[in-house]
KOLDREN-88429 format. One record per residue (C-alpha): x, y, z. Coordinates in steps of 0.25 Angstrom, whole numbers, plus 5000, padded with zeros to 4 digits. Example, Ala and Ser with C-alpha at 12.3 -4.5 7.8 and 13.67 -1.06 7.14 Angstrom:
<recs>
504949825031505549965029
</recs>
This chain:
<recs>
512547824995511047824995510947865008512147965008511148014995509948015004510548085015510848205005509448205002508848225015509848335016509648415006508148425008508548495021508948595012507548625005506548715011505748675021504448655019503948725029504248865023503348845012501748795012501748655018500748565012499448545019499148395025498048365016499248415005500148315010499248215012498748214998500148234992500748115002499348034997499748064982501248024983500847884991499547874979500847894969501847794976500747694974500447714960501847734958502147574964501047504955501347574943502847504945502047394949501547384935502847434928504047364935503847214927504047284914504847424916505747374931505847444940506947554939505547624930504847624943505647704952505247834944503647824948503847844961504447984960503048034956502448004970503648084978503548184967502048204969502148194985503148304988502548384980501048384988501548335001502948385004504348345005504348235018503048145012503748134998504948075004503847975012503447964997504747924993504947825002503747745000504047764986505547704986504847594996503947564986504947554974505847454981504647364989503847344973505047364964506347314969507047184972506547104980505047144977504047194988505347194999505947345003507247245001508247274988509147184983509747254972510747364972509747424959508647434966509247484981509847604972508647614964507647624978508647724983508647804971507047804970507147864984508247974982507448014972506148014979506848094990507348204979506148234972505448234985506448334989506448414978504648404974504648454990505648554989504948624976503648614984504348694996504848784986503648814978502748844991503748934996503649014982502249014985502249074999503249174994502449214981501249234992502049315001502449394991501049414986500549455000501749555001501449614987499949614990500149695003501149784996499849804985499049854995499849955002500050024990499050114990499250135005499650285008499550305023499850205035498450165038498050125024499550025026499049975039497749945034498249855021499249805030498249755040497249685031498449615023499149555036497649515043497149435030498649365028498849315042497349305047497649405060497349525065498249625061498449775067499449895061499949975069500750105067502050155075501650255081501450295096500750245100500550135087499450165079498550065074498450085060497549955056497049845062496249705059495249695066495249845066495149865081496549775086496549725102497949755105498249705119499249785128500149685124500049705110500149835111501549815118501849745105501449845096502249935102503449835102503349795088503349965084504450005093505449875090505149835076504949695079503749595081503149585092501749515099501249375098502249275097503349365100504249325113504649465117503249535121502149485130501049405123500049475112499049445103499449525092501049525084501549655080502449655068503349805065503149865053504549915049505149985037506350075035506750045048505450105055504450025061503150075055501949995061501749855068500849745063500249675073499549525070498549435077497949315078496649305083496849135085498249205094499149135086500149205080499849295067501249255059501849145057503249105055502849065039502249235039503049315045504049335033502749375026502149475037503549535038503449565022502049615023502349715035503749765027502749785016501749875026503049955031503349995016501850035015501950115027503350185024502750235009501450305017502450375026503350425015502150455006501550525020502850605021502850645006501550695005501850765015503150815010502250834998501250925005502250995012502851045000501551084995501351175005502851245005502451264989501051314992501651425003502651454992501651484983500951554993502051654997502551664984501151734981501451824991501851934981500851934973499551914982500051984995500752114989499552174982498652164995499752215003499952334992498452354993498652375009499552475007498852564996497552565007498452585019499052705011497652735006497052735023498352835026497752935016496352915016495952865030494652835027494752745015494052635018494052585003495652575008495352525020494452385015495452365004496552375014495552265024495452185012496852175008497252135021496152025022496551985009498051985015497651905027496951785019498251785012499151775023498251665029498251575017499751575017499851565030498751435031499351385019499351225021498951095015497551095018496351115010496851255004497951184995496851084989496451124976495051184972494051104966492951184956492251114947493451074937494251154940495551144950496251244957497451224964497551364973499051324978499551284965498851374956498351264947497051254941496351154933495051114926494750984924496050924927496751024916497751144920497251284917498151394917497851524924498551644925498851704938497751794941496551684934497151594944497051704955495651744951495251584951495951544964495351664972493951614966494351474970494651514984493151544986492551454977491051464976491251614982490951744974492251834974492051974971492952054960493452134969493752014977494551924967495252054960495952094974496251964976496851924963497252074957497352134971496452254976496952354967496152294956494852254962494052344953494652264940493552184936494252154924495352074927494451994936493551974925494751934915495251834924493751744926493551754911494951684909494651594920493351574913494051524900494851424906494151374919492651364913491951254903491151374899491851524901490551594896489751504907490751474919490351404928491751404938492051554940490651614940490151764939489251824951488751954944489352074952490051994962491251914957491651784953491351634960492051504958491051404959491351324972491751174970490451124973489851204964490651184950489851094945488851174946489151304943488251414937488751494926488751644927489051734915490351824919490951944913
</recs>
């Protein structure tokens, strides 16, 4: 019976987990927790010592749990079962018929040794396997924390190389090796490296290649490419190899392990989400810009009615004016000067694009968005009617440059009102009140006597001079 019992046991602790799999204690660990256990079997046998005349020794067999308890605990599974040995040893050499013999004689105490030893052999299975179990949470709680940590820092990544660079430094400080990220492209791209300039032999190269094209690792320790220093790991994600990893040692040994490969594999699925979000954030700002543009050209044609037909109408009243009056040449220089104005036009829509045309203008507090038709002052929307913002948006096109009336009014009125100071002047004094800390002082849209009107260039907001305007 006890030894079909016993064979159980050694059965079932088959069954546990293996050690292995989780941190294995050190030698000086084991040594201290094997030390402790033999210490605790001793103390263990002279406290009996002293108890057994008064209490027998059916009370002793419980102090000898301690000592198994206490040694699989800091030494592991196979030193608590020496432990218990020595300890059921010990229990039937001091304490049982016939005295300092390992003989029994009575049936009591044959069943008492063996139960003393079952037990021993549970709770040494049971203290082991709750080690084994509490060091592989551990190793799983720090995986986890490494993956989440990566997964921290590629956040604020937006572009390939910014996800290659994180990526790099993470892998090269967890498994002590150099580390390069490599990009699929032909042919690959080196996107990062540690040390920044990698020696990558022909050979390597080869694996490189391998690794991008088949989506498996390949290199150092590998059995289907020629020797290499350096192992190349794919980088895949929805279905599409992205980049390779590859890792180095420089003691030549192999940079992953058995016990890290589930690890890396985690950490590189992590990379591949990086770098799918900067593609489809690539792809969307450019989606984005795209857009952008198509609006801007609508604006831009949509304008056609209102900016093109009065110079073309212009055209034809000095074309008609030339048929009557050859020698006209008030008509001819308003006709040159239409056409001029016509041709910039026509350029502009034709050079419309997402450069530095589109960005807004900055003067002093104020904001103005030509492509939007937005302006702001101090990070507050102000309304403008239409010809205020025309009047403004002309001045801001040459910023820190004197327009003459006669300039601004055929632009925004068109050239049959050029002599109409007045509007122009109505239009400044409006943009005056709501542009301007001081209307009566401006210091934004500012008079040159008997020329015309200025606003001030970026550079010089700040500093503007005020000039008293009608």
């Amino acid at each position: 019976m006890a030894r079909g019992a016993l064979e159980r046991i050694f059965r079932g602790m088959t069954d546990l987990p293996s050690p292995t799999l989780a941190a294995a204690p050190s030698t000086g660990s084991r040594a201290i927790g094997l030390a402790l256990g033999l210490l605790l079997t001793l103390a263990a046998t002279l406290t009996g010592l002293l108890l057994a005349p008064g209490w027998g020794s059916g009370a002793i067999v419980l102090l000898y749990l301690p000592p198994v308890l206490v040694t699989a605990r800091y030494a592991g599974l196979w030193p608590s079962l020496g432990v218990s040995v020595l300890a059921t040893l010990a229990f039937n050499f001091f304490f049982t018929h016939p005295f300092r013999t390992l003989q029994i004689s009575s049936p009591a105490d044959l069943l008492t040794v063996a139960a003393l030893f079952l037990v021993a052999v549970v709770t040494s299975q049971l203290a082991s396997a709750m080690r084994v179990q509490t060091q592989l949470a551990a190793a799983s709680a720090a995986r986890n924390a490494t993956i989440a940590g990566l997964a921290r820092r590629l956040i604020p990544c937006t572009d390939r190389a910014a996800v290659a660079q994180v990526v790099t430094e993470d892998l090269a400080r967890l498994f002590d090796c150099h580390v390069v990220f490599a990009a699929n492209e032909e042919p690959p791209a080196i996107l990062a490296a540690l040390p920044p300039v990698p020696v990558l032999a022909p050979n390597d190269h080869a694996s490189l290649a391998g690794a991008l094209e088949q989506g498996r690792v390949t290199g150092r320790g590998m059995l289907h490419v020629s020797p290499t220093d350096w192992q190349f790991h794919p980088v895949v994600g929805q279905g599409k190899v992205h980049a390779a990893v590859g890792l180095a040692r420089p003691d030549g040994r192999s940079p992953v392990t058995e016990a890290t490969r589930e690890l890396l594999a985690n950490l590189l699925d992590q990379a591949a989400l990086a770098l799918e979000r900067a593609r489809l954030e690539a792809e969307a700002a450019a989606g984005i810009a795209a857009r952008e543009r198509d609006r801007m050209r609508a604006v831009l044609l949509a304008s056609i009615g209102e900016d093109v037909k009065p110079r073309l109408h212009a055209i034809q009243t000095g074309a008609r004016s030339l048929r009557r009056n050859p020698g006209d040449t008030a008509a001819a220089g308003a006709v040159a000067a239409e056409a001029a104005m016509l041709q910039r036009y026509v350029d502009n829509l034709v050079d419309l694009g997402p450069g530095e045309d589109q960005e807004p203008i900055m003067c002093g507090p104020l904001l103005i968005d030509l492509f939007r038709h937005q302006v702001s002052r101090a990070d507050e929307a102000v309304h403008l009617t239409p010809k205020e913002f025309a009047v403004l948006a002309e001045l801001a096109r040459h910023a820190g440059r004197v327009l003459t009336h006669r300039q601004l009014l055929r632009a925004v009125w068109g050239p049959a009102h050029e002599d109409h100071v007045d509007y122009l002047r109505v239009a400044i004094r409006a943009l005056r009140q709501k542009l301007e800390d001081d209307p009566a002082a401006p210091v934004l849209i500012v008079n040159e006597p008997a020329l015309g009107y200025r606003l001030v260039s970026p550079a010089g907001a700040d500093s503007g001079a005020a000039s008293d305007a009608p």
